[in-house]
SEVO-103593 format. One line per 10 residues: number of its first residue (from 1); their letters; for each residue x, y, z of C-alpha. Coordinates in Angstrom, 1 decimal, m for minus. Layout:
BEGIN
NUM> a> X,Y,Z  ...
***
This chain:
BEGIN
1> xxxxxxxxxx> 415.7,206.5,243.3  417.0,209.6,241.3  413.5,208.8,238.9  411.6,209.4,242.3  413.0,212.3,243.0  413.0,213.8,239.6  408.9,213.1,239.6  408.4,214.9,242.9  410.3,217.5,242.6  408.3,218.3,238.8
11> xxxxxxxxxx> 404.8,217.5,241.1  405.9,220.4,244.0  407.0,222.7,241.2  403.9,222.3,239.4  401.7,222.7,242.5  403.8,225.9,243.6  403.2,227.2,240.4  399.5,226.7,240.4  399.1,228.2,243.9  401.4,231.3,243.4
21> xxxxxxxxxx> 399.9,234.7,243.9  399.4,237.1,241.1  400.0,240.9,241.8  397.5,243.3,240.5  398.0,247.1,240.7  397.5,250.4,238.8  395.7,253.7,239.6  392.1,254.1,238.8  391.4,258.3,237.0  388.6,259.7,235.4
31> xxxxxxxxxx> 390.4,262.1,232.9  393.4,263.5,234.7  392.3,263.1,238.4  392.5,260.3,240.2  389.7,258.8,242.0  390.0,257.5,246.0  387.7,255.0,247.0  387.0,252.8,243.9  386.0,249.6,244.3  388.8,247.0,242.5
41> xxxxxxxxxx> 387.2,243.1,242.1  387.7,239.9,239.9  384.5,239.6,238.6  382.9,236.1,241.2  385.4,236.4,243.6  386.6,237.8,246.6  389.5,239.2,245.6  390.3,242.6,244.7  390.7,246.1,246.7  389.9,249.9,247.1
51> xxxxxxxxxx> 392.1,252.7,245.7  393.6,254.7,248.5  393.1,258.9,248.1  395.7,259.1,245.4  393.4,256.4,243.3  395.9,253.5,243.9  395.4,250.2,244.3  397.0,247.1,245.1  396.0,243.4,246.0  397.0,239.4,245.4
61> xxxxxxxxxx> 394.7,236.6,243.7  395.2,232.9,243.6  392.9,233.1,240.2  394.8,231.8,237.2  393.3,232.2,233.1  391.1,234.8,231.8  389.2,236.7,234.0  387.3,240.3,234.3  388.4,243.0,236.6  385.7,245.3,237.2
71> xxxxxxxxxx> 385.8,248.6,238.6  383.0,250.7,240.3  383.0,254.0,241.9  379.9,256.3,243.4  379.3,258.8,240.4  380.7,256.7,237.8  380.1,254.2,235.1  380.5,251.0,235.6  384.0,249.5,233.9  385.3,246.2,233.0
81> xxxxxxxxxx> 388.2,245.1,231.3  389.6,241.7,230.3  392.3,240.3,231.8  394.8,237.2,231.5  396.4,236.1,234.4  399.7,234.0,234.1  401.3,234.5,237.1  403.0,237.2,236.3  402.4,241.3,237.9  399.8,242.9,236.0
91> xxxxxxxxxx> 399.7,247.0,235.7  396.1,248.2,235.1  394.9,251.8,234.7  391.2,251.8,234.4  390.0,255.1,233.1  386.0,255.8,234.5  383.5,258.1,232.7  381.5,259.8,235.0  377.7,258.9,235.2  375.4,261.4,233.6
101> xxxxxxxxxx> 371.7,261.6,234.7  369.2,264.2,233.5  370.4,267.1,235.5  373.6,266.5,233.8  372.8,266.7,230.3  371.8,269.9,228.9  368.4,269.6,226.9  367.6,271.6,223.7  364.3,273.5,225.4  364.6,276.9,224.0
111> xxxxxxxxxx> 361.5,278.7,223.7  359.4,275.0,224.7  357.4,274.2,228.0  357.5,270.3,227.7  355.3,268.3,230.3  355.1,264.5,230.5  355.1,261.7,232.3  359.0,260.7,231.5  360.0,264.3,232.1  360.5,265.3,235.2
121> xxxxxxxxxx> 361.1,268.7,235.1  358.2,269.3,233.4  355.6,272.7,233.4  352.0,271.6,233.0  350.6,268.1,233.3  347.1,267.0,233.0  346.0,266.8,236.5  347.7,270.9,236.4  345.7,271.6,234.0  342.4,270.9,235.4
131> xxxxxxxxxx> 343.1,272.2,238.8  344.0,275.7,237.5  341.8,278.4,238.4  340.2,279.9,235.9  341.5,277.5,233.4  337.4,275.4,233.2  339.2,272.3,232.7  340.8,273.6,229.3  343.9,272.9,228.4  344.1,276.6,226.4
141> xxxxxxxxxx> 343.3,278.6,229.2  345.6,276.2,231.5  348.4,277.2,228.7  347.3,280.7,228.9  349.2,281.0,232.4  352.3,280.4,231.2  354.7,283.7,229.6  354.5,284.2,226.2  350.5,284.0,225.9  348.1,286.7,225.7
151> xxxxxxxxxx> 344.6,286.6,227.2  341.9,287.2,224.9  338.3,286.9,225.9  336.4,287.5,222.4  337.6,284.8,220.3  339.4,281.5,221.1  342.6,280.7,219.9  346.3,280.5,221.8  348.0,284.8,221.0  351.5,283.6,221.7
161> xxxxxxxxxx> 353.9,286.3,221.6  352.3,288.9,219.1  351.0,286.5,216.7  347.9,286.3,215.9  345.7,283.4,217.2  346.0,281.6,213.6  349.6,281.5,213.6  349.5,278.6,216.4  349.0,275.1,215.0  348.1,272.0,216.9
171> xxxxxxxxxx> 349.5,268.6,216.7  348.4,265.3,218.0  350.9,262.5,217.8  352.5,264.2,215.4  349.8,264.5,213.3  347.8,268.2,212.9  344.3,269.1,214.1  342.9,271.2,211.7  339.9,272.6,213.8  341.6,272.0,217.6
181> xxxxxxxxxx> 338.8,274.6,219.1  334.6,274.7,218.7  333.3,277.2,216.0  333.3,280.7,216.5  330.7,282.8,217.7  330.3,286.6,217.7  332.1,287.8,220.4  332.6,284.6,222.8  335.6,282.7,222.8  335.3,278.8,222.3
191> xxxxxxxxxx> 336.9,276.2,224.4  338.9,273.2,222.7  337.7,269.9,221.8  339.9,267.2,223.7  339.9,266.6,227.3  343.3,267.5,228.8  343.2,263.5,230.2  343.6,262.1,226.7  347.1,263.2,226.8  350.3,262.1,228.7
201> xxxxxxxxxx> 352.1,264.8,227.6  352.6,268.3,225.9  355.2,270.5,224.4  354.5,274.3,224.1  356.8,275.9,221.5  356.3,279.7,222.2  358.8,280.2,219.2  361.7,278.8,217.5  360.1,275.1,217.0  361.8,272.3,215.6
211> xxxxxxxxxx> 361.7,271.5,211.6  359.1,268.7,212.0  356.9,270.9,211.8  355.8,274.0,209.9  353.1,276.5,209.0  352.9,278.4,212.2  354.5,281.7,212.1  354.7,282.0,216.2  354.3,278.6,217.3  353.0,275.1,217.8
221> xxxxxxxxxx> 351.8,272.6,220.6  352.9,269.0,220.1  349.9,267.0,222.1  351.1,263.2,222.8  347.9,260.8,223.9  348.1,258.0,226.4  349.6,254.5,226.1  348.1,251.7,227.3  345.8,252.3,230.4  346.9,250.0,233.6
231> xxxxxxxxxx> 343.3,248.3,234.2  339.8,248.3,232.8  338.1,251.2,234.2  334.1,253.4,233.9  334.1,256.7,234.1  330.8,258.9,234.9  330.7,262.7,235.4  327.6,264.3,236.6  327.7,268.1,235.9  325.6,271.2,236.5
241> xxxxxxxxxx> 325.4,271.4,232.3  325.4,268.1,231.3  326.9,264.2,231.6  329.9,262.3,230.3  330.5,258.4,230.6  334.0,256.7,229.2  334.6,253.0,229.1  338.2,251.4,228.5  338.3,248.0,228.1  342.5,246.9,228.5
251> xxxxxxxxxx> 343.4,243.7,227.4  346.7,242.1,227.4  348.4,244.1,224.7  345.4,245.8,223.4  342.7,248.8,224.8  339.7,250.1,223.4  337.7,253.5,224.9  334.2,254.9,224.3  333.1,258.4,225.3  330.1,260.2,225.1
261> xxxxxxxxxx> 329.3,263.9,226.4  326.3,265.8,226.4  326.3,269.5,227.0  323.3,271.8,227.4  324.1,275.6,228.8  319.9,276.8,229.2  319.9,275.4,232.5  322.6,277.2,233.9  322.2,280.3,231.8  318.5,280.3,233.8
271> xxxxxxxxxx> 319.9,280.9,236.9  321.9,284.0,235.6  320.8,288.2,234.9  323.5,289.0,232.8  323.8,286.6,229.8  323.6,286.8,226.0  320.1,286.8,224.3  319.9,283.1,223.6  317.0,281.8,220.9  318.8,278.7,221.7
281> xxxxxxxxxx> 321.2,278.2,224.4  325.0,275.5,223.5  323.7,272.7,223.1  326.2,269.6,222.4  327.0,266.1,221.7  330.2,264.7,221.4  331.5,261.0,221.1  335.1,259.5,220.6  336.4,255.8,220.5  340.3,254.9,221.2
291> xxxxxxxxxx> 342.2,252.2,220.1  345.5,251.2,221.6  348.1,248.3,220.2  351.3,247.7,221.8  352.6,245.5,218.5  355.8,244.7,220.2  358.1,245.5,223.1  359.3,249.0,221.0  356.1,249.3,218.9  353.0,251.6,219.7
301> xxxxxxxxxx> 350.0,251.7,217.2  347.2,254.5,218.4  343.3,255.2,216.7  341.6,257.9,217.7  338.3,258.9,216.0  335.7,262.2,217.9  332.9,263.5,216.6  330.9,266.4,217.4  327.6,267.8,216.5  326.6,271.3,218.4
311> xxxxxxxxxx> 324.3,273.8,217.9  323.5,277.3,219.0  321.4,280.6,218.1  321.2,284.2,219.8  320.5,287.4,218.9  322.9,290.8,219.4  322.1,294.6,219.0  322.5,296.0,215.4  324.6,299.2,216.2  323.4,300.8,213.0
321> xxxxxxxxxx> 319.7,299.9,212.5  318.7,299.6,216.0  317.3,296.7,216.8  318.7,292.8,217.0  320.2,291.0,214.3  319.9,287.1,214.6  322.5,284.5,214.5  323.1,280.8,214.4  325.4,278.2,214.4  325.1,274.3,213.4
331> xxxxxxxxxx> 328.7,272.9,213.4  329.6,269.1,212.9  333.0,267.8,213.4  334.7,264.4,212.3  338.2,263.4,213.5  340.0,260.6,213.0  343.9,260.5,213.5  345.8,257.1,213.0  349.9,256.7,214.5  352.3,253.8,214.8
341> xxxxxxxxxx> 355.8,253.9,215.9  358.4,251.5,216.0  361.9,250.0,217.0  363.7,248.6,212.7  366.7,248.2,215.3  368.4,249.5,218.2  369.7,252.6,216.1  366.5,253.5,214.1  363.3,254.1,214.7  360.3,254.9,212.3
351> xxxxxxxxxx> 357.0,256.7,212.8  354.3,257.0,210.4  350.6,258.5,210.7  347.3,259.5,208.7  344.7,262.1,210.0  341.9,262.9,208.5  339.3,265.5,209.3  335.8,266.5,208.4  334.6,270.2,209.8  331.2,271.7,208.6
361> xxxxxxxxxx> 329.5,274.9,209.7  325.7,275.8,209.0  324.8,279.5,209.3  322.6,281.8,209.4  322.7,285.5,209.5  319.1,287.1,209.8  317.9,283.6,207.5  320.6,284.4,205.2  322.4,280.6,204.8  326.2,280.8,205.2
371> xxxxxxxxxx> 328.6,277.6,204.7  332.3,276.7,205.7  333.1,273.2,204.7  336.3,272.0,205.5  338.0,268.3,204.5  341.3,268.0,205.4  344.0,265.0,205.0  347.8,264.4,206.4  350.1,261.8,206.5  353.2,261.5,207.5
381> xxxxxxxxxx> 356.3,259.6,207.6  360.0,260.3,210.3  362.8,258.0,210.4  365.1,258.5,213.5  368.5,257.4,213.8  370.7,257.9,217.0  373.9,257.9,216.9  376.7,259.0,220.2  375.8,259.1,223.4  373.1,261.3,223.1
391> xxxxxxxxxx> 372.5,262.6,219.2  370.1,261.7,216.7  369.5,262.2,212.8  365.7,263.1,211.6  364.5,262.6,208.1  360.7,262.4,206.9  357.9,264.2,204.6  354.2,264.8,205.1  351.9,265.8,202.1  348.8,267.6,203.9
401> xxxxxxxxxx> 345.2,268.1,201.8  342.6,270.4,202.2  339.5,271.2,200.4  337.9,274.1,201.1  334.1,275.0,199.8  332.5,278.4,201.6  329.3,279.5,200.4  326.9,283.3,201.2  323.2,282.8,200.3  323.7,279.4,198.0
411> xxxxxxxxxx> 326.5,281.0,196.2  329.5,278.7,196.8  333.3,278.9,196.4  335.6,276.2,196.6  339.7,275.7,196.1  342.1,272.8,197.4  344.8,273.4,199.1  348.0,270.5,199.1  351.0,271.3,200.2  354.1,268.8,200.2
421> xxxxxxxxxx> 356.9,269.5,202.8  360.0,267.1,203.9  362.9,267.6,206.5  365.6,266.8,208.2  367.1,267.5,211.4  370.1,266.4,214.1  370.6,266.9,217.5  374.1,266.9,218.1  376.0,266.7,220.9  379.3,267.7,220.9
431> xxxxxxxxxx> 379.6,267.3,225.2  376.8,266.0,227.7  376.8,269.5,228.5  376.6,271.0,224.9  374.4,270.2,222.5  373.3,271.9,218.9  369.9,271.1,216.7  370.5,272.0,213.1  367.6,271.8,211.2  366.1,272.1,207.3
441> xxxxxxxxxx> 362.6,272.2,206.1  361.1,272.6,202.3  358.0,273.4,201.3  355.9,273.4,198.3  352.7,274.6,197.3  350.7,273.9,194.0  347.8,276.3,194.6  350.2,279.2,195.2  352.9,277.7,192.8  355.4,278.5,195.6
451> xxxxxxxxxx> 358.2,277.1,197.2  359.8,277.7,200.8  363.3,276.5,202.8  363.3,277.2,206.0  366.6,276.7,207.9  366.9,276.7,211.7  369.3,276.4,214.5  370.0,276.2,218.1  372.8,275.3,220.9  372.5,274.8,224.6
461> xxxxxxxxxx> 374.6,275.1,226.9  375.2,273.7,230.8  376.2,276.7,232.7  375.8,274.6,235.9  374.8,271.2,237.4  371.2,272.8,237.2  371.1,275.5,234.8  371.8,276.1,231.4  371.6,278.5,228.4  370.2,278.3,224.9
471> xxxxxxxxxx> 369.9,280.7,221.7  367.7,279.4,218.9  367.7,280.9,215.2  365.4,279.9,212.7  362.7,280.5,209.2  359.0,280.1,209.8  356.5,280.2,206.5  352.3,280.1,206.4  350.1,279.8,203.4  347.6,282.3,203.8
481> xxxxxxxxxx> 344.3,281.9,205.7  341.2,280.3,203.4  339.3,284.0,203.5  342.1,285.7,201.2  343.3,282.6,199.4  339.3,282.5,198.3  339.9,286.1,196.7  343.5,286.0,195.5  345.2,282.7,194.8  348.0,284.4,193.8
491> xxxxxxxxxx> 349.5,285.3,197.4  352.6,284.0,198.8  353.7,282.7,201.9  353.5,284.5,204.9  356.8,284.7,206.9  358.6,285.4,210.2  362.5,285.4,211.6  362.8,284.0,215.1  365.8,284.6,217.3  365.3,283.4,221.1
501> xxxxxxxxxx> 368.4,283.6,223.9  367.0,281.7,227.1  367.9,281.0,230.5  367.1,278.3,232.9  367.7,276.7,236.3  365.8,273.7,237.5  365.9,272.2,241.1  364.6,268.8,240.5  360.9,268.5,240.3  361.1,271.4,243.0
511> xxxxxxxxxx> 362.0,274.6,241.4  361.8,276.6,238.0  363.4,279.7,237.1  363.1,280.6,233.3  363.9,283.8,231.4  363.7,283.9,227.9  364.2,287.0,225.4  363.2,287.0,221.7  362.5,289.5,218.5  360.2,288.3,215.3
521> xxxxxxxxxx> 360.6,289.6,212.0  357.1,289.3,210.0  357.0,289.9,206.6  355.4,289.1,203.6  352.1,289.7,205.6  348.8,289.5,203.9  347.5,293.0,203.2  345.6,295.5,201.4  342.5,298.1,201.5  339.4,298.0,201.7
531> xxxxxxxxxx> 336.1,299.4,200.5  332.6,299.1,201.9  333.9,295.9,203.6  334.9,294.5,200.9  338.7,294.1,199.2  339.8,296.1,196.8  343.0,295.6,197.1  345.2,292.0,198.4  349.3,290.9,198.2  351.5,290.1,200.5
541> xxxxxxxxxx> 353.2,293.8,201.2  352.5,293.7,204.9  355.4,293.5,207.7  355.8,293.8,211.6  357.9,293.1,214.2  357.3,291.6,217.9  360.0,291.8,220.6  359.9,291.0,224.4  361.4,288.6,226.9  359.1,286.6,229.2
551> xxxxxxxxxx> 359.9,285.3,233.2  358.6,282.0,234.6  359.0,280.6,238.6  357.2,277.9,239.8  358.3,276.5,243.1  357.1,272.9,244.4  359.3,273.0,247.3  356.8,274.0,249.9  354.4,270.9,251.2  351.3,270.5,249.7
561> xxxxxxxxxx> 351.7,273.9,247.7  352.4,274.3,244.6  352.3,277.7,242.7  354.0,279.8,239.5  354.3,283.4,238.8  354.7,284.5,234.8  355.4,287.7,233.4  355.3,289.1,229.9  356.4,292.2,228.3  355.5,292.5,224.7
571> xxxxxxxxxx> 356.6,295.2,221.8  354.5,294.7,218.5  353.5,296.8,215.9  352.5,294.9,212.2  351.3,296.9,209.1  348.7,294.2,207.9  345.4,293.6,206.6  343.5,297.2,206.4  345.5,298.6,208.6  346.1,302.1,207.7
581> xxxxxxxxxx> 349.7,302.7,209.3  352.6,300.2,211.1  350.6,299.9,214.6  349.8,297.5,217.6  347.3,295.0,217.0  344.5,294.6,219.4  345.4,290.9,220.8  348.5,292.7,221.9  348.6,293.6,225.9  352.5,295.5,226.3
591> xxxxxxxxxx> 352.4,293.5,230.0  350.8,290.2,231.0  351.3,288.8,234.3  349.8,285.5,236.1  350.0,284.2,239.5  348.6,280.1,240.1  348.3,279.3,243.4  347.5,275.4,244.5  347.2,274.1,248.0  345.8,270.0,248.9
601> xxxxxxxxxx> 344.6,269.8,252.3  345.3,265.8,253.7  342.6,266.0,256.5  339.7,266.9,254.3  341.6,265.2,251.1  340.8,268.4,249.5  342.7,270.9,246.7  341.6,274.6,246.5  343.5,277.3,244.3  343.0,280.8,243.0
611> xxxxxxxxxx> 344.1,282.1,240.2  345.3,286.1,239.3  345.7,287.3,236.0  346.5,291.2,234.9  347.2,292.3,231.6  347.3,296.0,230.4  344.8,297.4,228.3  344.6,296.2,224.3  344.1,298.6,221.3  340.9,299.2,219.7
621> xxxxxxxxxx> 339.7,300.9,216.3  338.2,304.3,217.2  336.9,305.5,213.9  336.4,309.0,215.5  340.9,309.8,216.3  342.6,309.8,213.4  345.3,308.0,214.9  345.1,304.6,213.8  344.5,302.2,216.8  345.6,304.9,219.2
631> xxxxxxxxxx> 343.0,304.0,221.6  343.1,301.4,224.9  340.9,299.2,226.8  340.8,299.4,230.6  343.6,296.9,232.0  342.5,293.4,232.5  342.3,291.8,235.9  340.5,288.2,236.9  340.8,286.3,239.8  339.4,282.5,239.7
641> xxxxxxxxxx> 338.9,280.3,242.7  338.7,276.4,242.1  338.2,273.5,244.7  338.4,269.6,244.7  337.1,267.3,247.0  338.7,263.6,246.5  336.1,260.8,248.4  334.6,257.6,247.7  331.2,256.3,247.0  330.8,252.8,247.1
651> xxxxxxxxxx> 334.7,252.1,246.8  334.3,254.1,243.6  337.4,257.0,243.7  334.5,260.3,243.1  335.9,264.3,243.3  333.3,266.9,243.9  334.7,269.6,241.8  333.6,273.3,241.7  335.3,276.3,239.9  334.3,279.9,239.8
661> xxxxxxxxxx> 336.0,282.5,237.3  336.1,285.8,237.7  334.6,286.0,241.5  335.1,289.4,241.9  332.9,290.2,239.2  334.9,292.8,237.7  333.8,294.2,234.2  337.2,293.5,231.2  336.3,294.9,228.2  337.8,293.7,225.2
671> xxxxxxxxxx> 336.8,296.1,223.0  334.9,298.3,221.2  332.3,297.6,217.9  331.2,301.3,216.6  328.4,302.4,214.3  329.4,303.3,210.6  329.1,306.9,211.5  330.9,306.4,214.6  328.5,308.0,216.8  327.4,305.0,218.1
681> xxxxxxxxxx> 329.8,302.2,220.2  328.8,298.9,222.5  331.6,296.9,224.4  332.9,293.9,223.9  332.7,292.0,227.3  332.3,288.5,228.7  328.9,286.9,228.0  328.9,286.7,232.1  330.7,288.9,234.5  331.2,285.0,236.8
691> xxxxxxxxxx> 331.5,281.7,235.6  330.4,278.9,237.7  331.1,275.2,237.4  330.4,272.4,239.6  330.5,268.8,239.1  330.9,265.1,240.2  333.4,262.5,238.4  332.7,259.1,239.6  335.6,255.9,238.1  334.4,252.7,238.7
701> xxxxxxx> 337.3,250.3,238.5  340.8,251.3,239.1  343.7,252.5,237.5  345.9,254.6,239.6  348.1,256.6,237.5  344.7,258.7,236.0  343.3,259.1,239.7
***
């Protein structure tokens, strides 16, 4: 009897011990305040709490063992925490870290417009591009609305803050173009090569750019192409000057594109009074091929290959004979640029790329034969490692090969230019809400025997949930352009000393305000004197200065609207090249300003925009006042008008596109060319007071995300 009683009073003990309640309590903070509301839970079960407004908590569980108490809270992190419950009270304290989104984190943008499909608070993307007034479907004069640029009609390149139009370098996937525009002609600025639709993305650096990258003394633009394409799609675009037709071909992991364009400007320079004196009218024909590899579910392998072949003749008034002098222009253009990236491990990352480049101009002034042959090579290797939250580590070198052969009635000249760089770079984060890039680049260049380091800096700092501050330091170094190099190989790098404070406030994808102030030091400049056109005189003993501060607002927020305003004011004055005194030179407006202005229309699934662009009046060379470039062009004013019609033919997603620059017709002159006498001047204007495009661009298939 006393056995029985001894077993059942060990059973009831045991079975009150495994059905005892276990209290759990603590006080959930998130540094030193407390946080009401959390929600307290055993991981798969129902028991657990919420912390009352002084963050406490208390509740009972039957659960016995090791379990996971997991804490959640609107705002913050998700926590967890292993626990062992033995029957006894448990204490806990979780501590949550708040949750930080994008608007949270301050970005290191200083001096850069970035656009891409990932960022959201982004300036210019594709579909911008070619729906800006005035821009023809460029992505250069898109870019050219946006602070920080200058307008020039004579000559193509991007003038970006005082610099000239050579101190801008473009880079495709990392990898540099070395001829990103169509060969100059007298007088009449060239549009670029690559549709603005090959890219999901671009970064505008209108000054203080990161270490990756180098010889540009004002800036660069950082173009990243497409991924893979959702669905196989045809492409056809029927225009007033020409035709285009694209195929992409997407297969599971793989795509492959063809393009071809053909361009011919005599029909539409028929229908026109004012226009240059054509022998031959642009005439074009372009083709590219695309090759996409997605070689894992981190790694990204990209071919691109375009070539071009266009030709063009005219004739233009000889100021000094009387009479016309006659020009023309074959130029043939191969491109090829190779990139893969990839994932070694969740820490690093590696990217490494090869471009190659073929560019060759056949002139002839008056049947004197003129050459420029250009063969250019650059690969490239980057290593990435993050590290934090937030901050990563850069490391990499590119060796970069050109060889350059120009040639004046059969009489050639020819040099190579190689030039080895490496870098390194870290964006640290000391806070999600401050953040420093520290960065170091070397140089070295065997034609020159010269050697550069380049050191540069920058921190950022949240001023608000949506605003933030930055200030950027930093070297910039440029060999020389091929023209002086061919006369004196002896020159050194060309230099300039950035410093950049910015300011910016972002609402979402619905609002930009941006205000950015900056000063340039030049020196080392290439200069010397001439004598009947010819030098006499070469080194580097040339300097300047630029200074300025630029505003940006671009507002989203209404529906179906969408517009920006930029301003500009630039102070520049350079003593470089033949220039006989420190002055302004003549890509230099003090004050540009833009207005884009977009509007879509549901009911008629229509877009229509203008855009406004004013820019004071540029210096010019008057041979007859002996102040040196004392002189100024009338002030600049065009406004562009550009429509969009989105319809269907046959199921097939078409737009009906037409674009008229300049409507008002109003005569900019750029400039003046005098006689050698000086008795004598013409002006420098468009080719045509109005620009007129229309077109049709018809996809047969579907893929969503280009429509």
């Amino acid at each position: 009897m006393n056995k029985l009683i001894l077993y059942l009073a060990f059973t009831f003990s045991g079975i009150s011990s495994l059905y005892a309640q276990t209290r759990i309590h603590g006080k959930v903070m998130s540094g030193k305040e407390s946080i009401p509301g959390a929600n307290i839970i055993i991981k798969d079960t129902y028991d657990g709490a919420s912390s009352d407004k002084e963050g406490k908590f208390s509740f009972l569980t039957y659960e016995n063992g090791e379990k996971t108490l997991v804490v959640s809270s609107v705002g913050f992190e998700p926590y967890e925490q292993k626990i062992k419950i033995e029957g006894k009270e448990l204490e806990i304290n979780p501590i949550l870290k708040q949750t930080i989104t994008e608007l949270d984190v301050v970005t290191i943008s200083v001096g850069t417009f970035e656009a891409s499909e990932e960022k959201k608070s982004l300036m210019l993307r594709p579909l911008d591009i070619v729906t800006t007034a005035g821009s023809k479907g460029d992505l250069y004069g898109a870019l050219q609305t946006l602070p920080g640029t200058q307008t020039i009609g004579e000559t193509e390149g991007l003038f970006v803050r005082g610099g000239a139009g050579s101190e801008t370098k473009t880079v495709l996937d990392d990898m540099i173009i070395p001829n990103p525009f169509y060969s100059s002609l007298p007088d009449i600025a060239q549009r670029g090569r690559f549709s603005p639709f090959m890219f999901k993305g671009t970064i505008f650096n209108t000054g203080g750019y990161s270490a990756q990258y180098g010889q540009a003394l004002s800036s660069v633009l950082l173009l990243n192409s497409r991924d893979l394409p959702q669905k196989t799609t045809t492409d056809l675009s029927i225009m007033a000057v020409g035709l285009g037709a694209s195929h992409t071909h997407k297969w599971e992991n793989t795509s492959a594109t063809i393009s071809a364009n053909y361009i011919n400007l005599k029909p539409y320079y028929s229908l026109l009074n004012k226009k240059p004196d054509w022998s031959a009218e642009p005439e074009s024909k372009d083709f590219g091929f695309h090759y996409k590899w997605k070689t894992s579910s981190t790694g990204m392998f990209k071919f691109f290959s375009g070539f071009s072949n266009n030709f063009t003749s005219l004739y233009y008034p000889n100021i000094d004979k009387g009479g016309k002098d006659h020009f023309s222009l074959e130029n043939t253009n191969l491109y090829v640029n190779s990139s893969y990236i990839e994932m070694l491990n969740p820490k690093w990352s590696v990217l490494t790329g090869y471009s190659g480049s073929y560019n060759k101009d056949d002139m002839k002034s008056n049947d004197i034969p003129l050459q420029r042959n250009q063969e250019s090579n650059h690969g490239r290797i980057a290593f990435t490692k993050t590290y934090g939250r937030f901050s990563n580590f850069k490391f990499g070198g590119e060796m970069f090969q050109q060889k350059i052969k120009n040639g004046y009635n059969n009489y050639f000249l020819s040099f190579n230019k190689p030039l080895s760089s490496a870098f390194t770079e870290t964006d640290f984060f000391v806070t999600p809400k401050l953040a420093t890039r520290l960065g170091l680049r070397y140089e070295n260049s065997s034609l020159i025997n010269q050697e550069n380091l380049a050191p540069r800096a920058s921190i950022s700092v949240k001023t608000g949930k949506k605003s933030q501050a930055s200030f950027a330091w930093g070297k910039f170094y440029q060999l020389p352009e091929n023209e002086f190099t061919l006369m004196n190989d002896s020159l050194n790098f060309e230099n300039a000393e950035h410093f950049i404070v910015n300011f910016q406030k972002l609402n979402e994808e619905k609002r930009t305000f941006r205000i950015e102030a900056y000063y340039k030091k030049y020196d080392d400049l290439i200069s010397g004197i001439k004598n009947n056109y010819q030098w006499i005189i070469l080194d580097n003993s040339g300097s300047g200065y630029a200074k300025g501060f630029d505003i940006f607002w671009r507002d989203k927020g209404l529906p179906m609207i969408d517009y920006w305003i930029s301003y500009s004011y630039l102070d520049t004055k350079r003593k470089y090249l033949d220039f006989q005194k420190e002055a302004t030179p003549t890509f230099a407006p003090k004050h540009t300003f833009n207005i884009v202005y977009k509007h879509y229309i549901p009911k008629i699934t229509t877009s229509a925009g203008f855009t406004y662009t004013y820019a004071t009046g540029r210096p010019y060379y008057n041979p007859n006042n002996p102040d040196f470039l004392s002189d100024y062009t009338p002030d600049y004013h065009n406004l562009s008008f550009t429509a969009s019609y989105l319809t269907s033919i046959k199921d097939h997603f078409t737009v009906i596109y037409t674009g008229i620059g300049n409507i008002t017709a109003y005569k900019n002159i750029f400039g003046y060319r005098y006689s050698k006498d000086g008795t004598k001047r013409q002006e420098i204007t468009s080719p045509t007071p109005v620009s007129v495009f229309v077109g049709m661009f018809i996809t047969f298939g579907e893929d969503r995300v280009r429509n």
